[in-house]
Every structure is written in C-alpha cells, then in structure tokens.
C-alpha positions as CSV (number, residue, x, y, z in Angstrom):
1,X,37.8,155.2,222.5
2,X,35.6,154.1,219.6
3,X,38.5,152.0,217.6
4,X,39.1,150.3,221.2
5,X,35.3,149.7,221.8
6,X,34.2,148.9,218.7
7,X,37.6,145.9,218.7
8,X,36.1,145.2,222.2
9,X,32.7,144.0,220.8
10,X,34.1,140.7,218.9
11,X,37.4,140.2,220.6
12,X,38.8,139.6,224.0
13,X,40.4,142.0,226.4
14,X,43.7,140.5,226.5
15,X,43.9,139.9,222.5
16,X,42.8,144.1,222.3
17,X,45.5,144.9,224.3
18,X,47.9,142.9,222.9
19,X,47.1,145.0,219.0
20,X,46.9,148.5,220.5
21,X,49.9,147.7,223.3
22,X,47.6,148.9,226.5
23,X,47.2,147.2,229.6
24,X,43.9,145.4,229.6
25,X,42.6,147.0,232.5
26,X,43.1,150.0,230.3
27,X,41.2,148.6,227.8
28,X,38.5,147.2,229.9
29,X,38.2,150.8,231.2
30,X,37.5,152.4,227.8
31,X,35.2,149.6,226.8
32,X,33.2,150.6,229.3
33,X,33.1,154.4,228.6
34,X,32.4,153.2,225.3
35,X,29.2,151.0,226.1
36,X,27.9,153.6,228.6
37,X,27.8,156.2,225.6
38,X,25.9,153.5,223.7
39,X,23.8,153.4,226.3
40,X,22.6,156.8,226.2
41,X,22.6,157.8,223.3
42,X,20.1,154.9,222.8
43,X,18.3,156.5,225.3
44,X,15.7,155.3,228.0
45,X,13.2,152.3,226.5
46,X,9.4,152.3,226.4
47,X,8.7,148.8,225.6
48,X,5.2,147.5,223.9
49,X,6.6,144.1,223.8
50,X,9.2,142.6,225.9
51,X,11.1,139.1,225.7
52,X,12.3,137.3,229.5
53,X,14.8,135.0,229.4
54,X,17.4,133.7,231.9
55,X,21.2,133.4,231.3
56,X,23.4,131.1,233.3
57,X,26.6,132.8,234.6
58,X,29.7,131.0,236.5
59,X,29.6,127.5,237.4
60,X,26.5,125.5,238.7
61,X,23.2,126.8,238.6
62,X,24.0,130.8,238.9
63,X,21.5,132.9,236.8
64,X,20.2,136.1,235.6
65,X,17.4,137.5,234.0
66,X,17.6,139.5,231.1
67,X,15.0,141.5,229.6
68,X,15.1,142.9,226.0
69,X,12.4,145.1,223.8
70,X,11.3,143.0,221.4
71,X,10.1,145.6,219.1
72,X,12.9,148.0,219.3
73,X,15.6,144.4,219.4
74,X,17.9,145.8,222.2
75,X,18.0,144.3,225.8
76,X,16.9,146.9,228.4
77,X,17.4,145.1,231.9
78,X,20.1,142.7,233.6
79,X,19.7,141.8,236.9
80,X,18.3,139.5,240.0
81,X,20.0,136.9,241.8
82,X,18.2,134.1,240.4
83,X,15.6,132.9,237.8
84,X,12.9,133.3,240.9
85,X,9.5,135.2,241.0
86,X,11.5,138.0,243.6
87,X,14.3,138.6,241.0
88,X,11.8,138.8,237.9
89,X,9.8,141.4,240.2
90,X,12.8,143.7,240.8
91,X,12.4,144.4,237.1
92,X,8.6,145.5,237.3
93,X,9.7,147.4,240.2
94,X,12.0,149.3,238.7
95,X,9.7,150.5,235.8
96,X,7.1,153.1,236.6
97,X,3.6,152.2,236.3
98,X,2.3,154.6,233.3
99,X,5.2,152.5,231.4
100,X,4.3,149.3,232.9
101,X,0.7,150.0,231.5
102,X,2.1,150.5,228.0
103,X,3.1,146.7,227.9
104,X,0.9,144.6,225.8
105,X,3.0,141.8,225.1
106,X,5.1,139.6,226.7
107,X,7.5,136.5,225.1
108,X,8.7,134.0,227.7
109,X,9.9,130.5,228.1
110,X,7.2,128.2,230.3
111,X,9.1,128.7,233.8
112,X,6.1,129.4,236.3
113,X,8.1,131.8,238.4
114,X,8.0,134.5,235.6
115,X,4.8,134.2,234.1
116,X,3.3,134.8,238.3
117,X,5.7,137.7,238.5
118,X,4.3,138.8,235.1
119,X,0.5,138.1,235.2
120,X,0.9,140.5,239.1
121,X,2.3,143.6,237.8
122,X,1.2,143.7,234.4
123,X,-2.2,141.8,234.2
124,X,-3.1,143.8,230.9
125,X,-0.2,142.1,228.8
126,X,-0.6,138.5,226.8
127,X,1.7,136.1,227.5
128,X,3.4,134.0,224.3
129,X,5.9,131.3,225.1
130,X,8.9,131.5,223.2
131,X,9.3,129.2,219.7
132,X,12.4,128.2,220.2
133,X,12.5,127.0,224.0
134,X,9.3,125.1,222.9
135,X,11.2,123.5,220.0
136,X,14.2,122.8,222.6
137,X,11.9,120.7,224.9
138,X,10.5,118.8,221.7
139,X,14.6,118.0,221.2
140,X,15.3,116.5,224.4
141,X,12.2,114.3,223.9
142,X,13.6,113.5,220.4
143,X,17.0,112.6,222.5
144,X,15.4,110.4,224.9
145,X,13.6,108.4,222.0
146,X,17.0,108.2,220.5
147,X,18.6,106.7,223.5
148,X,15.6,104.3,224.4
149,X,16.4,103.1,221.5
150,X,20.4,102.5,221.8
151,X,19.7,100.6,225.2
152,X,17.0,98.6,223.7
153,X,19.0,97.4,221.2
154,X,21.9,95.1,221.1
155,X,25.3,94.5,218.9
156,X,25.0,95.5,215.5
157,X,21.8,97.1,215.7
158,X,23.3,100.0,217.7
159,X,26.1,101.3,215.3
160,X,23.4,103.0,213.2
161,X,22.1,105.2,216.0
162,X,25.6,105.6,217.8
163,X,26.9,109.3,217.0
164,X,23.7,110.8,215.4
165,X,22.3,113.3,218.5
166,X,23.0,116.3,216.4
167,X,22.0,115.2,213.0
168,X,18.9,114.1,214.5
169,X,18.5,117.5,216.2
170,X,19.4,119.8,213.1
171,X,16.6,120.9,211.0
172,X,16.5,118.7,207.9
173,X,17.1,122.5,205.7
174,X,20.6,123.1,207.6
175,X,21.9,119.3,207.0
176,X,24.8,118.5,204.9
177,X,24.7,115.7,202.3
178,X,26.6,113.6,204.3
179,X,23.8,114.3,207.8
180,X,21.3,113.3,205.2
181,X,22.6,110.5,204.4
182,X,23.7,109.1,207.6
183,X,19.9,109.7,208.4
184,X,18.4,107.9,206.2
185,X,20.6,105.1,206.9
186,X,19.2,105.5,210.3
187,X,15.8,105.4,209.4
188,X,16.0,102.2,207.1
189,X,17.3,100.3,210.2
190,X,14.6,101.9,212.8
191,X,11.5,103.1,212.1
192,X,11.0,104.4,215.3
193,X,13.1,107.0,215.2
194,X,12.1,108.0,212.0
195,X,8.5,108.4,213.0
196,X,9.9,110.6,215.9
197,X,12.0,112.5,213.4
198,X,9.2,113.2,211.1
199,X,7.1,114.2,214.1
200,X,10.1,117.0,215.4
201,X,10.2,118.5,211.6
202,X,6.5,119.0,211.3
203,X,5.8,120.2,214.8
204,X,7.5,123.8,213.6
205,X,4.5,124.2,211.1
206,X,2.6,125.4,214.2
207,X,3.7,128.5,214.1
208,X,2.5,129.1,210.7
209,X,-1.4,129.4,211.3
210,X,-2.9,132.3,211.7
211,X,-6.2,131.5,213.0
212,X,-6.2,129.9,216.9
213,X,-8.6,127.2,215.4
214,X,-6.6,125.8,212.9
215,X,-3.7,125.8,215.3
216,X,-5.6,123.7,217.5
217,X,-6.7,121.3,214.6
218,X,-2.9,120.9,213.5
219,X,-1.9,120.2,217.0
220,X,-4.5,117.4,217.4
221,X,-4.2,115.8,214.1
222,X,-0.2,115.8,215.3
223,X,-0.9,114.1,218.8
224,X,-3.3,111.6,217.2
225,X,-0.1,110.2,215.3
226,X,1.3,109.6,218.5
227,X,-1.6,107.2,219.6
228,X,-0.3,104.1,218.1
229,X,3.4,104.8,218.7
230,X,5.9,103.9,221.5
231,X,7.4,107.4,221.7
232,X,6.7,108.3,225.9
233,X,8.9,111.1,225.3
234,X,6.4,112.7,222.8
235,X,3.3,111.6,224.6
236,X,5.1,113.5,227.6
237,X,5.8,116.8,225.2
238,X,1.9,116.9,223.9
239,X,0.8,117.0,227.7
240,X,2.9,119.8,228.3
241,X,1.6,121.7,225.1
242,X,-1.9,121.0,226.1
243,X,-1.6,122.4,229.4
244,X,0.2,125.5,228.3
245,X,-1.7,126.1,225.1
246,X,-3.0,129.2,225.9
247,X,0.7,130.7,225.9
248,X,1.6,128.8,222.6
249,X,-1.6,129.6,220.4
250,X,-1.4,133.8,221.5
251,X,1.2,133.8,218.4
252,X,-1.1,133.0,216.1
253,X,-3.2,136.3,216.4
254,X,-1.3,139.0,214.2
255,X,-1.4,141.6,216.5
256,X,1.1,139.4,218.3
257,X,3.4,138.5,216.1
258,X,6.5,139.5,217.0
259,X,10.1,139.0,215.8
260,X,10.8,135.8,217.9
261,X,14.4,135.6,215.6
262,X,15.5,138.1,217.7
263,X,15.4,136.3,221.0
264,X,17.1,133.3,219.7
265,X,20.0,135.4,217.8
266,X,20.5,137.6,220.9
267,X,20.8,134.9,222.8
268,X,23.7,133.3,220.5
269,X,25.0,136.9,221.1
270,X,25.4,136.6,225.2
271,X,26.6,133.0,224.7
272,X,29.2,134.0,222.0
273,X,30.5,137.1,224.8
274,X,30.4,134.5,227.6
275,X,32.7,132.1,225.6
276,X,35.4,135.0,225.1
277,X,35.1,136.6,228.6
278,X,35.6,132.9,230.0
279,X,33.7,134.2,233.2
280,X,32.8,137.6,234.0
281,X,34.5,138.4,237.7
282,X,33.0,141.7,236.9
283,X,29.2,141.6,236.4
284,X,28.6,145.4,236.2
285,X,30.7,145.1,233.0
286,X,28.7,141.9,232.1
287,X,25.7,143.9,232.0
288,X,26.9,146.5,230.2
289,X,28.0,143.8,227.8
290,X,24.9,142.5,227.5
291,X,22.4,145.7,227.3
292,X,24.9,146.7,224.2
293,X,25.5,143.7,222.2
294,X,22.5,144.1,220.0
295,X,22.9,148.5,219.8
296,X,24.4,149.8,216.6
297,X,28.6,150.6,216.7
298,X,29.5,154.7,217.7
C-alpha cells in the first residue's frame, strides 16, 4: 500500500498501474486506503488560523471551497457546491462551537460571500486578505495598461509590447537576462508602461511594515504617483484597496502574521493534482486528494 500511495502522490493512476502491472482501479483503490491512513493518523484539527480559498473543478464555473490550517499547513475541509455564503457556512456548521471560538484568525481572498459567512459564525476572528490574490488583481490591472496601450498604438510602435504579458507579470527577481532585456527595450519605447511596471514591483513592499500607520503612509505616497498618470486600471486597483483596507493592513500587526507562502504553494499543489487527474469523476477521491497533499508521506 505505501510504495503504491506514496507513487500515487506525483504520478497518475494509469502511469502507476502501468510500473506495478495493476489495474488502475486497483490502484485507485489503494490510494485511497493510503490517504485515509494519512488522514488519521494526522488526526482531527483545532485550527487558530485558517486560510479560505475556492478551487475551480470541471468545466465552466464549478467550484469548491477548501479550507486549510494555516498554522499547522495542512487542508482540513473540502466541500460546498459553490463559492456562495450557504456552501462556506456548511463548514462553520460542521465545527463545534468551543472550536469555532478557538479561531482568531482568518486569511481570505476579498469575495463578500465568505467574509459574511465568516464575520456570522465567528465574529471573534480578524479577517486578512490574502497577499497573493491582492497581487493577482494588481496583475490584471498591469494587463489592461499593457493592452490600452497595444490598441492605442499603431505599426511599429506595437512590436515592442506584442508578446510581453508574462515578463511584465513576473517579478523582476525571477526574470531571465533575456525578460530583462526585452523589458527594458519596452520601457525605452513607452514610458507608460514602465511607470505601471515600477508601480506593480513596489506595491509588494506593503507587506513589509509592521506598524498599521506606516502602511497607510506607504500606500498613500503610492496612489499619489498615480495622480498625474493615465493608468485607469491602477486608479481602479487603489479604490479597491482603500475600501478593503481594513482586511489588508490586519497583516501588519505581528500577532497576525501568518505563513501566507503556504496558501499560495498549496494551491500550486491542487492545481498540479488537477492537471494529472485531467478531471476528477470522483470528487470523494478529489477530496481525499486534496486534504493530503500537504501531510507528510507514511
């Protein structure tokens, strides 16, 4: 069983049964009984801070919530119907209270459905909005500057910007010598995109401060550099940080700093599973999947 399940957790059914000549419904089988002793010999979870986050399953907008314990880095719940208030309640519901009371923290992207569901069952808790679904929206906003700018242009003028979505959306740290290069190309032909660049890069310094105060002085300083620019897709961005600043500036008090890493690599996790499995027909077995990925091998 282990040699099977352990196979099972970085390659597909039908490539596990074709090394250890099994059916794959054989194989499927044992995977389970292997994930199900992961399961408990984790044992049950009493979460102080929890992360929310919706995955998308099958084709057009099908989703699940999945809830993980930040603290501990495992996910602990898979479930609903959909990304609505009623399937993030069935998750408070399914907790009993004295645990429910032990919550103090909660990390969540800006959807209003689960920060309702959230603020009704466990009023004590403070909400932070996740880093890197923050940073995401900042991207498309960097995207739609980068396309206002191909359709303004004509002729010549576009071949600089044509083919540079992801080097504009890769942090400047992760690019090759050739992505900075093709950048600053780029940016010598349109200085409105480099602004916007330059505005995306130091927008992650946020997250640095410690003190609520400063935050707020950063974040001013970095909408006042917006004033004199044509960038409607930032403008747009700021408002949406002002009006869900309380959310954003929680992380900046220590006592809730919490490994946000861990949300954004088990995600990468369910996406990589997804990709193998090419579509789960079988979502018990997705959620075992899923409540395992991040648990340490038998």
């Amino acid at each position: 069983m282990v040699a099977v399940g352990r196979r099972c957790r970085t390659a597909t059914l039908k490539d596990v049964a074709h090394e250890m000549d099994l059916h794959w419904t054989t194989v499927k089988d044992i995977d389970k009984l292997y994930r199900s002793e992961q399961l408990i010999k984790a044992g049950p979870s009493e979460p102080e801070a929890i992360g929310i986050d919706e995955i998308s399953i099958g084709p057009g907008h099908t989703y699940r919530i999945v809830v993980s314990d930040l603290l501990r880095k495992r996910a602990i719940w898979f479930g609903g119907t959909d990304r609505s208030e009623a399937s993030m309640d069935l998750f408070f519901q399914s907790i009993p209270l004295e645990k429910r009371q032990k919550i103090r923290l909660v990390v969540m992207d800006m959807w209003k459905a689960f920060r309702n569901s959230t603020t009704r069952w466990i009023p004590q808790a403070r909400i932070v909005f996740d880093k890197f679904h923050i940073l995401r929206h900042l991207g498309e906003a960097l995207d739609k500057v980068r396309k206002n700018e191909y359709y303004r242009l004509q002729g010549e003028d576009r071949r600089f910007i044509k083919g540079q979505k992801y080097t504009l959306l890769t942090n400047r740290d992760n690019l090759s010598q050739e992505g900075r290069a093709s950048l600053a190309l780029l940016f010598k032909a349109n200085r409105r995109l480099n602004k916007a660049y330059l505005l995306k890069e130091q927008f992650g310094q946020l997250w640095d401060y410690q003190q609520p105060i400063e935050a707020r002085d950063f974040f001013v300083r970095w909408k006042s550099a917006l004033r004199w620019q044509r960038l409607a897709p930032f403008r747009k961005f700021a408002a949406m940080i002002d009006h869900h600043w309380a959310g954003i500036v929680s992380y900046c008090q220590v006592e809730n700093k919490v490994p946000l890493g861990f949300v954004e690599g088990f995600n990468n996790k369910i996406r990589a599973l997804q990709r193998r499995a090419y579509g789960f027909q079988d979502e018990d077995y997705l959620c075992l999947k899923i409540l395992t990925c991040m648990l340490p091998k038998l």
